[in-house]
MIPADREN-731472 format. One record per residue (C-alpha): y, x, z; residue in three letters. Coordinates in pm, whole numbers, always signed. Example, Ala and Ser with C-alpha at 12.3 -4.5 7.8 and 13.67 -1.06 7.14 Angstrom:
BEGIN
yy:xx:zz:r
-450:+1230:+780:Ala;
-106:+1367:+714:Ser;
This chain:
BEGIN
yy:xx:zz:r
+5602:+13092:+2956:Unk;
+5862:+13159:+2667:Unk;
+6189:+13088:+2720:Unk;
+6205:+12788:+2520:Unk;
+5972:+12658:+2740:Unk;
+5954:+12627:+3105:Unk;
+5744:+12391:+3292:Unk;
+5803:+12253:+3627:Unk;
+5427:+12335:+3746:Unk;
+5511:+12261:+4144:Unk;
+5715:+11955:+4081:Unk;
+5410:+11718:+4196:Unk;
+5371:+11880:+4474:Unk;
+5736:+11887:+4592:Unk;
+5739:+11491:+4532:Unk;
+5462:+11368:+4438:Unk;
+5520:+11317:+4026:Unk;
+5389:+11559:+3816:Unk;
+5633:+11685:+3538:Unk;
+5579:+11458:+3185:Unk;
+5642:+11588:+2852:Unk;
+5913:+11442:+2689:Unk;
+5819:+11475:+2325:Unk;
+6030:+11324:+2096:Unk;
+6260:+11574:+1927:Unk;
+5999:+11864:+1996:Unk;
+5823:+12099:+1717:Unk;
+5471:+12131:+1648:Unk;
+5474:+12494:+1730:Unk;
+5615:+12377:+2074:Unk;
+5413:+12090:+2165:Unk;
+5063:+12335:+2068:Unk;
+5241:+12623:+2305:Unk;
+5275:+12391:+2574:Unk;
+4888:+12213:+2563:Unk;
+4760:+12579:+2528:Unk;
+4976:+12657:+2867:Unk;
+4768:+12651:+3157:Unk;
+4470:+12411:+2995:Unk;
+4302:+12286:+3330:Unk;
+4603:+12124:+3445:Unk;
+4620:+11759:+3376:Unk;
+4954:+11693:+3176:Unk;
+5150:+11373:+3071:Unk;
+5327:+11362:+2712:Unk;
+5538:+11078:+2646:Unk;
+5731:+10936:+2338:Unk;
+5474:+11145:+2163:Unk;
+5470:+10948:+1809:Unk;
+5166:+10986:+1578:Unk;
+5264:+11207:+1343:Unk;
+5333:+11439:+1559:Unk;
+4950:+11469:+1711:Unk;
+4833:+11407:+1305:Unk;
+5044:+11741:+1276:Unk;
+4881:+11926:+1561:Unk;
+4615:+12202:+1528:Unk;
+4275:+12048:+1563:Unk;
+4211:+12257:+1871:Unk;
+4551:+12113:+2051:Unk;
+4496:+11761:+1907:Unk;
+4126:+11759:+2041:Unk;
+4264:+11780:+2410:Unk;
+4488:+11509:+2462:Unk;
+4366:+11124:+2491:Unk;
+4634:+10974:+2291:Unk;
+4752:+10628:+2298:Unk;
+4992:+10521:+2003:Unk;
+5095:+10191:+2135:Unk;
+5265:+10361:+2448:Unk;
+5326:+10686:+2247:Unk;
+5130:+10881:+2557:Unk;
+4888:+11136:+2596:Unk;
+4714:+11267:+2882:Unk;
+4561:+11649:+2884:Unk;
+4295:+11691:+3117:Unk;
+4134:+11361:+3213:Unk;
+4218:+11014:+3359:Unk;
+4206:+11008:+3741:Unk;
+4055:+10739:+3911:Unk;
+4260:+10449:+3943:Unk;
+4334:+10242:+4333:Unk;
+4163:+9922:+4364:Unk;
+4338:+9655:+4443:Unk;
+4641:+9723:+4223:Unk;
+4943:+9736:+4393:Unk;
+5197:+9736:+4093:Unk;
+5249:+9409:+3924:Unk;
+5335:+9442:+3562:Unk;
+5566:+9137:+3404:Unk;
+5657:+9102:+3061:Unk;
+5889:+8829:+2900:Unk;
+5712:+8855:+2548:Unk;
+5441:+9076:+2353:Unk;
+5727:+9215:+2201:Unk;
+5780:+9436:+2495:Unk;
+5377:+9577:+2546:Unk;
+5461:+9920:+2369:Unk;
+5685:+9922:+2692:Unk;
+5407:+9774:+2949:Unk;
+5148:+10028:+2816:Unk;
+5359:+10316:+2859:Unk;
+5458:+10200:+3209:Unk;
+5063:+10124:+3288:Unk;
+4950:+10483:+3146:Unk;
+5228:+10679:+3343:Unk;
+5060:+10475:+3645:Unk;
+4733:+10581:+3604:Unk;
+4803:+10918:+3545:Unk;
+4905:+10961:+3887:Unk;
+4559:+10738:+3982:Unk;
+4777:+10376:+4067:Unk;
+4623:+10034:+3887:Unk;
+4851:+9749:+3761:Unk;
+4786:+9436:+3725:Unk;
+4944:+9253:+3356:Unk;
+5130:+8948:+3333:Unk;
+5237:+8890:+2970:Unk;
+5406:+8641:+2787:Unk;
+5593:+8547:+3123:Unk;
+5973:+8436:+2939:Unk;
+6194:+8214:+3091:Unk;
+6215:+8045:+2806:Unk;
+5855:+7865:+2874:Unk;
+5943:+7930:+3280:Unk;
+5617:+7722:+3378:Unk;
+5441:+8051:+3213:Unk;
+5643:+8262:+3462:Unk;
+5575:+7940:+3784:Unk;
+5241:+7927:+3731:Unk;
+5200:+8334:+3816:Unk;
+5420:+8336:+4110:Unk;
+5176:+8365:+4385:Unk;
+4955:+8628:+4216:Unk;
+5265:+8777:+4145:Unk;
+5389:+8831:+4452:Unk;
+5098:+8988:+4632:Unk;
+5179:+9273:+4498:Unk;
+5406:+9512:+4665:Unk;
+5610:+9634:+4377:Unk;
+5667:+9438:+4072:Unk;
+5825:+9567:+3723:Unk;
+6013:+9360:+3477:Unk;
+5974:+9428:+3115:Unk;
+6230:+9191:+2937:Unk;
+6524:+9194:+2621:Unk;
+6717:+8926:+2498:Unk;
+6919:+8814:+2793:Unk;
+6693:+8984:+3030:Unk;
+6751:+8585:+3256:Unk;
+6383:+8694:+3354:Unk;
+6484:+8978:+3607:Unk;
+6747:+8719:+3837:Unk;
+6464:+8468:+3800:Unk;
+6182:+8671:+3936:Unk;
+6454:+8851:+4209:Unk;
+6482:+8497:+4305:Unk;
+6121:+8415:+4387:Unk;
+5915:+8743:+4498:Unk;
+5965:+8999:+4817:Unk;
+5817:+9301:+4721:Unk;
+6012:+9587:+4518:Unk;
+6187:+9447:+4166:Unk;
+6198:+9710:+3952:Unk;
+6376:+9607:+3611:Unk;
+6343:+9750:+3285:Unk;
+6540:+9657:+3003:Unk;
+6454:+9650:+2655:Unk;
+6572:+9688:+2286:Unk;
+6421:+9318:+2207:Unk;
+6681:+9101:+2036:Unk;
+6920:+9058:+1762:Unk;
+7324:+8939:+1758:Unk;
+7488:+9010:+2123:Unk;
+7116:+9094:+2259:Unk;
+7084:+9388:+2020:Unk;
+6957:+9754:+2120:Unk;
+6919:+9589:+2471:Unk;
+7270:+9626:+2607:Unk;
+7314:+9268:+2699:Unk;
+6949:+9301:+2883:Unk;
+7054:+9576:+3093:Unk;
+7384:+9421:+3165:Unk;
+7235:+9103:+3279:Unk;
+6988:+9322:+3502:Unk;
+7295:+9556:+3692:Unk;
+7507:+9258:+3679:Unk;
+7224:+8981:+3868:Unk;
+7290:+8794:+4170:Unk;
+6942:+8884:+4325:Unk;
+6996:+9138:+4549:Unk;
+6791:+9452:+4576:Unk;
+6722:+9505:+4202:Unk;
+6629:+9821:+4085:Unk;
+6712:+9876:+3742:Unk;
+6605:+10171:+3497:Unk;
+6769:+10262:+3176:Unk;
+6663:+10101:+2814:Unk;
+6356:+10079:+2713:Unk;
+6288:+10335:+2982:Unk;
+5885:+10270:+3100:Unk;
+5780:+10612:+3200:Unk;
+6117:+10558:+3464:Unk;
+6007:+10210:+3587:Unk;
+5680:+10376:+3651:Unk;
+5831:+10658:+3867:Unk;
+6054:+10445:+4064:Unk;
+5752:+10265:+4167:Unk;
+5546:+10576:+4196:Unk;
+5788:+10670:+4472:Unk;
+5793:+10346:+4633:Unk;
+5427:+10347:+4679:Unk;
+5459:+10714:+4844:Unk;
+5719:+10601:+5112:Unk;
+5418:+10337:+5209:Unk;
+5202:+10624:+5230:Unk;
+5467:+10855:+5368:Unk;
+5348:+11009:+5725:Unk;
+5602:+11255:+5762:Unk;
């Protein structure tokens, strides 16, 4: 490895998440170094945007599975996924899938299904009512919600597995850049609330991740 780049190749195995690729602000020279490193490995990239892949060699480019809606790729092949899912994926408005999809992709990367409930505001809350049971058979459940963010106390109010919150930039006025989301989230009087930074999927997805490994944790 150069010195620009180091990867954390044992990180998996010391906890159980592999090491993602935080893309955004990286080079094309850099992003091609690090696909070429060590090409049977399977690799996440995240906040990858498309004109960074359209810049790519053909050769780098060719090995990734790229998804533009999350702004994901994965090097290396999907694993297969757990059946039944045991994340539950809510989402106040469509507004907020770029945010679901990278959340679901970081998920199956590590070989974990989730199960989607959009269009789940609290603005329509007999959208949000009418899920509740299927909802809550799931042991961990992330939020996906701007504006206000009212839909994190709601659902902290009505299921018992994990609540895993993630705010987002959705909103205008007050609600703008997501601020007043994640306030409302740190700020709610359901207890237990786990809450991730803005806009912050891939970190929604890793809280769970770890979650689901205490369940599985043995010692």
């Amino acid at each position: 490895m150069s010195d620009d780049i180091r990867l954390d190749l044992e990180r998996e195995a010391r906890i159980g998440i592999a090491e993602a690729v935080f893309s955004a602000g990286k080079s094309t020279d850099q992003l091609a170094r690090i696909i070429a490193l060590d090409p049977a490995r399977r690799r996440l990239f995240t906040r990858l945007a498309p004109e960074q892949v359209a810049a790519l060699p053909t050769e780098a480019a060719e090995r990734l599975c790229y998804d533009p809606l999350s702004r994901t790729a994965v090097m290396g092949g999907e694993l297969p996924c757990l059946d039944p899912a045991r994340v539950a994926i809510v989402a106040a408005g469509t507004s907020d899938l770029p945010i679901v999809a990278e959340i679901e992709r970081t998920l199956a990367f590590h070989g974990e299904n989730a199960t989607h409930f959009l269009d789940c505001g609290v603005a329509g809350l007999w959208r949000l009512l009418e899920q509740q049971a299927a909802i809550g058979r799931h042991p961990v459940v992330i939020a996906v919600a701007g504006m206000e963010g009212a839909l994190f106390s709601v659902l902290g109010g009505l299921v018992r597995g994990v609540l895993i919150a993630v705010p987002c930039a959705i909103g205008y006025g007050v609600a703008d850049g997501g601020r007043a989301a994640l306030h409302s989230a740190l700020a709610s009087c359901a207890p237990g609330i786990t809450v991730v930074n803005i806009a912050n999927g891939y970190g929604a997805a890793c809280a769970a991740l770890r979650v689901l490994g205490a369940l599985d944790f043995r010692g």
